[in-house]
KOLGULUM-796767 format. One record per residue (C-alpha): residue number from 1; residue in three letters; x, y, z. Coordinates in nm, 3 decimals, m for minus. Example, Ala and Ser with C-alpha at 12.3 -4.5 7.8 and 13.67 -1.06 7.14 Angstrom:
BEGIN
  pos  code       c1       c2       c3
    1   ALA    1.230   m0.450    0.780
    2   SER    1.367   m0.106    0.714
END
This chain:
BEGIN
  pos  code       c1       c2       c3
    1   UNK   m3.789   m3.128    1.131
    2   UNK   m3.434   m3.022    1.271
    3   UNK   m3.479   m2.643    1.359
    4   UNK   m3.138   m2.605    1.544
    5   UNK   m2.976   m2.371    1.336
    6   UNK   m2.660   m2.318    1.554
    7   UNK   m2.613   m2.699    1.507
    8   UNK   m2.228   m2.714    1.425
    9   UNK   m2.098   m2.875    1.073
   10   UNK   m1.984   m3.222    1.121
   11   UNK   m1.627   m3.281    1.004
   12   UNK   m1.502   m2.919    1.035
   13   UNK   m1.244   m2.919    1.308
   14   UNK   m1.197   m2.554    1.459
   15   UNK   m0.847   m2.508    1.272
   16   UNK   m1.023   m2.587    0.984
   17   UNK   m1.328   m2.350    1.027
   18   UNK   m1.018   m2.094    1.132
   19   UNK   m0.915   m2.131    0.785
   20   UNK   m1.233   m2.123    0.599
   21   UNK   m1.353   m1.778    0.803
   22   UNK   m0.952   m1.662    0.693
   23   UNK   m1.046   m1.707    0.288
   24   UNK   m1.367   m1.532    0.323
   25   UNK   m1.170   m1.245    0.478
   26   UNK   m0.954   m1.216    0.214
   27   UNK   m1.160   m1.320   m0.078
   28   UNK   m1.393   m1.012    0.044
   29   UNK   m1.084   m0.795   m0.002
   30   UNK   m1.015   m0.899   m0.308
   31   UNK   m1.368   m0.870   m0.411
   32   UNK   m1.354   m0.517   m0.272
   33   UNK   m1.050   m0.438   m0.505
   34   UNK   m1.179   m0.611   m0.820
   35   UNK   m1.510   m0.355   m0.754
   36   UNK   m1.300   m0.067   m0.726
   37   UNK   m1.079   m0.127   m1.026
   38   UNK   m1.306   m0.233   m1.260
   39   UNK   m1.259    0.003   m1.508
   40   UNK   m0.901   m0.095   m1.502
   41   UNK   m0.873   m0.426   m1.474
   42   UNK   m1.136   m0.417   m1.800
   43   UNK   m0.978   m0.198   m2.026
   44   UNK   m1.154    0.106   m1.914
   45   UNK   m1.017    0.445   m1.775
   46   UNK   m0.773    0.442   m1.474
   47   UNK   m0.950    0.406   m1.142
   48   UNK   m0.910    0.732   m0.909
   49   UNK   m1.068    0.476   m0.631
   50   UNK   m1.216    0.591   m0.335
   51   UNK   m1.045    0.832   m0.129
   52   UNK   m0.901    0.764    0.232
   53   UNK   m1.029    0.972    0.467
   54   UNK   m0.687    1.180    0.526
   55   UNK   m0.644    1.268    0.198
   56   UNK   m0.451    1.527    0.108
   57   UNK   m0.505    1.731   m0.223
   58   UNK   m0.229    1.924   m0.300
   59   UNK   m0.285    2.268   m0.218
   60   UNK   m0.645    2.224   m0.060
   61   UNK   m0.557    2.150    0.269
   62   UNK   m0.300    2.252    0.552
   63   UNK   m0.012    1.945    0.565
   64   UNK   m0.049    1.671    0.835
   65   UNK    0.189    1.491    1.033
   66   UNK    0.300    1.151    0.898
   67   UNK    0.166    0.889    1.161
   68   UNK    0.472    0.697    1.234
   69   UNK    0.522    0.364    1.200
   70   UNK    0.718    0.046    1.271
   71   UNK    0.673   m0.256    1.051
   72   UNK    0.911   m0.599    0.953
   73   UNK    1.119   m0.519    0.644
   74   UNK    1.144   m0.783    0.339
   75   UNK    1.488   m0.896    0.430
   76   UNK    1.416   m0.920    0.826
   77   UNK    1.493   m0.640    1.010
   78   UNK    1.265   m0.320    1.132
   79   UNK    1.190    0.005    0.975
   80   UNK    1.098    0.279    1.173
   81   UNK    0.941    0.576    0.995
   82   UNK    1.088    0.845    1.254
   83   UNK    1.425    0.741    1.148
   84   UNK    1.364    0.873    0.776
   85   UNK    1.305    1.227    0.935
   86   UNK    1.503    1.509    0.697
   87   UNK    1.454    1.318    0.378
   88   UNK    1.124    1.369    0.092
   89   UNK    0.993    1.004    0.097
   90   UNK    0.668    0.821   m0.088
   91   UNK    0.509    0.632    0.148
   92   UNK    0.359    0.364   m0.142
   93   UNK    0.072    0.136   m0.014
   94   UNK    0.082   m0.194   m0.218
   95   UNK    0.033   m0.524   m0.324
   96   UNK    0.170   m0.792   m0.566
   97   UNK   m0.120   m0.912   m0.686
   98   UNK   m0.160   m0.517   m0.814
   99   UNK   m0.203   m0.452   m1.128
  100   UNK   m0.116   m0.103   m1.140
  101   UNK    0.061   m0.105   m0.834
  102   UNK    0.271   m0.353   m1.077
  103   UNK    0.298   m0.127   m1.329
  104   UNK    0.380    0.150   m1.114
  105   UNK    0.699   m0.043   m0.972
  106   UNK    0.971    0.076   m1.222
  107   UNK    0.851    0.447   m1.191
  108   UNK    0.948    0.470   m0.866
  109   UNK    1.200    0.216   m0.902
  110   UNK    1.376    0.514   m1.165
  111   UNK    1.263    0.817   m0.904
  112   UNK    1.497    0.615   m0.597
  113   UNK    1.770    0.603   m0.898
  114   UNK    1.711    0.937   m1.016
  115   UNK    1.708    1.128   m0.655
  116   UNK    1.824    0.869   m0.417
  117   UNK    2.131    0.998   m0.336
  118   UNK    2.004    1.368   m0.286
  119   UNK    1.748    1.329    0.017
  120   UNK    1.505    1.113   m0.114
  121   UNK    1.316    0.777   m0.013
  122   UNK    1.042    0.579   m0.110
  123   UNK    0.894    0.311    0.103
  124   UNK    0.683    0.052   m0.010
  125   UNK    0.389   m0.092    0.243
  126   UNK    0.289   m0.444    0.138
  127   UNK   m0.069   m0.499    0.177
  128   UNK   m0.055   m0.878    0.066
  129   UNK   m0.219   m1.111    0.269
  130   UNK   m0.108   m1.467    0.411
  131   UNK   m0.176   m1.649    0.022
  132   UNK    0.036   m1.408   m0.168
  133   UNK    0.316   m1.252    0.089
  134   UNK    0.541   m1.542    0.002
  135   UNK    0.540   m1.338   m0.317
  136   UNK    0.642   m1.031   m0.211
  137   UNK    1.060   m1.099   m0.226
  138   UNK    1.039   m1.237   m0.556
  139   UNK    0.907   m1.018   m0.673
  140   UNK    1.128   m0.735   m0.515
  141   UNK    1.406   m0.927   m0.672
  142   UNK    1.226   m0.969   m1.032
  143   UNK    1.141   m0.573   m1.053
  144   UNK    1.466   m0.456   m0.922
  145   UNK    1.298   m0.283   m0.629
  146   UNK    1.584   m0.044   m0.504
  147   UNK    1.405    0.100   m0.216
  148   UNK    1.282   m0.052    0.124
  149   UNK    0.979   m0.258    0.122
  150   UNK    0.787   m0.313    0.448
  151   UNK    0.482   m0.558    0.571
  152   UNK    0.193   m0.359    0.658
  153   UNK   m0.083   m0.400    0.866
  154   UNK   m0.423   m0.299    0.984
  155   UNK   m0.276   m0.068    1.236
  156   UNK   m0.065    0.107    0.951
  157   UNK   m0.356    0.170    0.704
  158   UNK   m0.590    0.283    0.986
  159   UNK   m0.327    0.547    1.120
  160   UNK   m0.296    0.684    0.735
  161   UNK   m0.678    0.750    0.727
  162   UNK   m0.768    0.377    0.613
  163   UNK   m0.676    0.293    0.325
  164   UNK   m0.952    0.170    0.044
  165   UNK   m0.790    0.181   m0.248
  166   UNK   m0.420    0.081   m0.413
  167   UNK   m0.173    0.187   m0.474
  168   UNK   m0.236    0.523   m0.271
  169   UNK    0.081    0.717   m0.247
  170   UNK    0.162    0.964    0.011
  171   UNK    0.438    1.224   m0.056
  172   UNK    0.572    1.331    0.286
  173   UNK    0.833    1.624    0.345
  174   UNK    1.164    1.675    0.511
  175   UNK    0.936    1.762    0.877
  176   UNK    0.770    1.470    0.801
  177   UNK    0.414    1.636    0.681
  178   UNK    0.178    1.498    0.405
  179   UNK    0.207    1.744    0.123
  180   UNK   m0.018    1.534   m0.096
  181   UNK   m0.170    1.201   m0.165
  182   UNK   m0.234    1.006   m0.508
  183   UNK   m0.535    0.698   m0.488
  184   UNK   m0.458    0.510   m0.827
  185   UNK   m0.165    0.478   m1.081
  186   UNK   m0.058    0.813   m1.143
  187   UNK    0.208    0.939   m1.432
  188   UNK    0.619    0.951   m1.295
  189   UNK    0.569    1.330   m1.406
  190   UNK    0.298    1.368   m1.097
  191   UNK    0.569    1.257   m0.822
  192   UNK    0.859    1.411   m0.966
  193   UNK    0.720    1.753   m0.960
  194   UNK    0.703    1.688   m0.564
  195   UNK    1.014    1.604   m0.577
  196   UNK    1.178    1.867   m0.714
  197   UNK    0.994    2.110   m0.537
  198   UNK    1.062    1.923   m0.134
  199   UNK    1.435    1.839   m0.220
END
């Protein structure tokens, strides 16, 4: 009996076992989000998911600094956080394959429209992976995104606390401090009270 059990697959080149470790990455993330949305996904009550571990109730805790960041842009250039410095922004963790990240679009979509133009910004952190990234500008372009989205990465969720959950919103003020952060899809009524009040 053969009791080599490091013996190596016949047939599987390494690109190909590259690719094969790559879906089990990302169906385990998927998995992941499936678990924690359950309730949504099946008709049940919104999720709250779990909660990063900088988050920030409002009025619980003293405000943070906003870890800065640097990531590619959807139309090819470079955002840096920094430069958004003086302005109330929603730093919006994401994904297309979402759904209430979906159905959280045209909220803030209407909040950019609504405030835009008085010292507000919203940008949008895509968490999609290799499969669905290619989906990521058309939908921008099918949802009328108005506001900057960026490609995230592991670096990027780490630095905001690790993030488990999406969406997970974080409203940041004109010094650039967390004032509060939302895990789930939260009403337009929520954010626009921060609004208000920062501006």
């Amino acid at each position: 009996m053969n009791t080599d059990k490091n013996k190596k697959l016949p047939g599987l080149t390494k690109q190909m076992r590259g690719r094969i470790y790559t879906g089990v990455f990302f169906a385990v993330i998927i998995l992941l989000f499936v678990f924690n949305n359950a309730d949504y996904l099946f008709g049940g009550e919104e999720p709250n998911g779990p909660y990063p571990p900088s988050y920030v109730p409002t009025g619980e805790q003293k405000s943070v600094q906003a870890p800065d960041f640097e990531l590619p842009t959807s139309d090819g250039k470079k955002l840096k956080f920094s430069s958004l410095k003086g302005k109330v922004v929603i730093v919006d963790f994401w994904a297309t394959w979402c759904p209430p990240c979906r159905k959280g679009v045209p909220d803030l979509v209407e909040l950019k429209k609504k405030y835009g133009k008085k010292g507000f910004e919203i940008v949008g952190i895509s968490l999609d992976g290799p499969q669905t990234k290619g989906d990521v500008v058309p939908f921008i372009k099918e949802y009328g995104i108005n506001y900057p989205v960026v490609y995230g990465n592991q670096a990027v969720t780490v630095s905001y606390g690790g993030v488990q959950s999406i969406p997970t919103a974080f409203i940041i003020d004109k010094q650039g401090k967390i004032v509060a952060t939302y895990v789930g899809l939260k009403p337009i009524e929520v954010y626009e009270e921060h609004i208000k009040k920062l501006l």
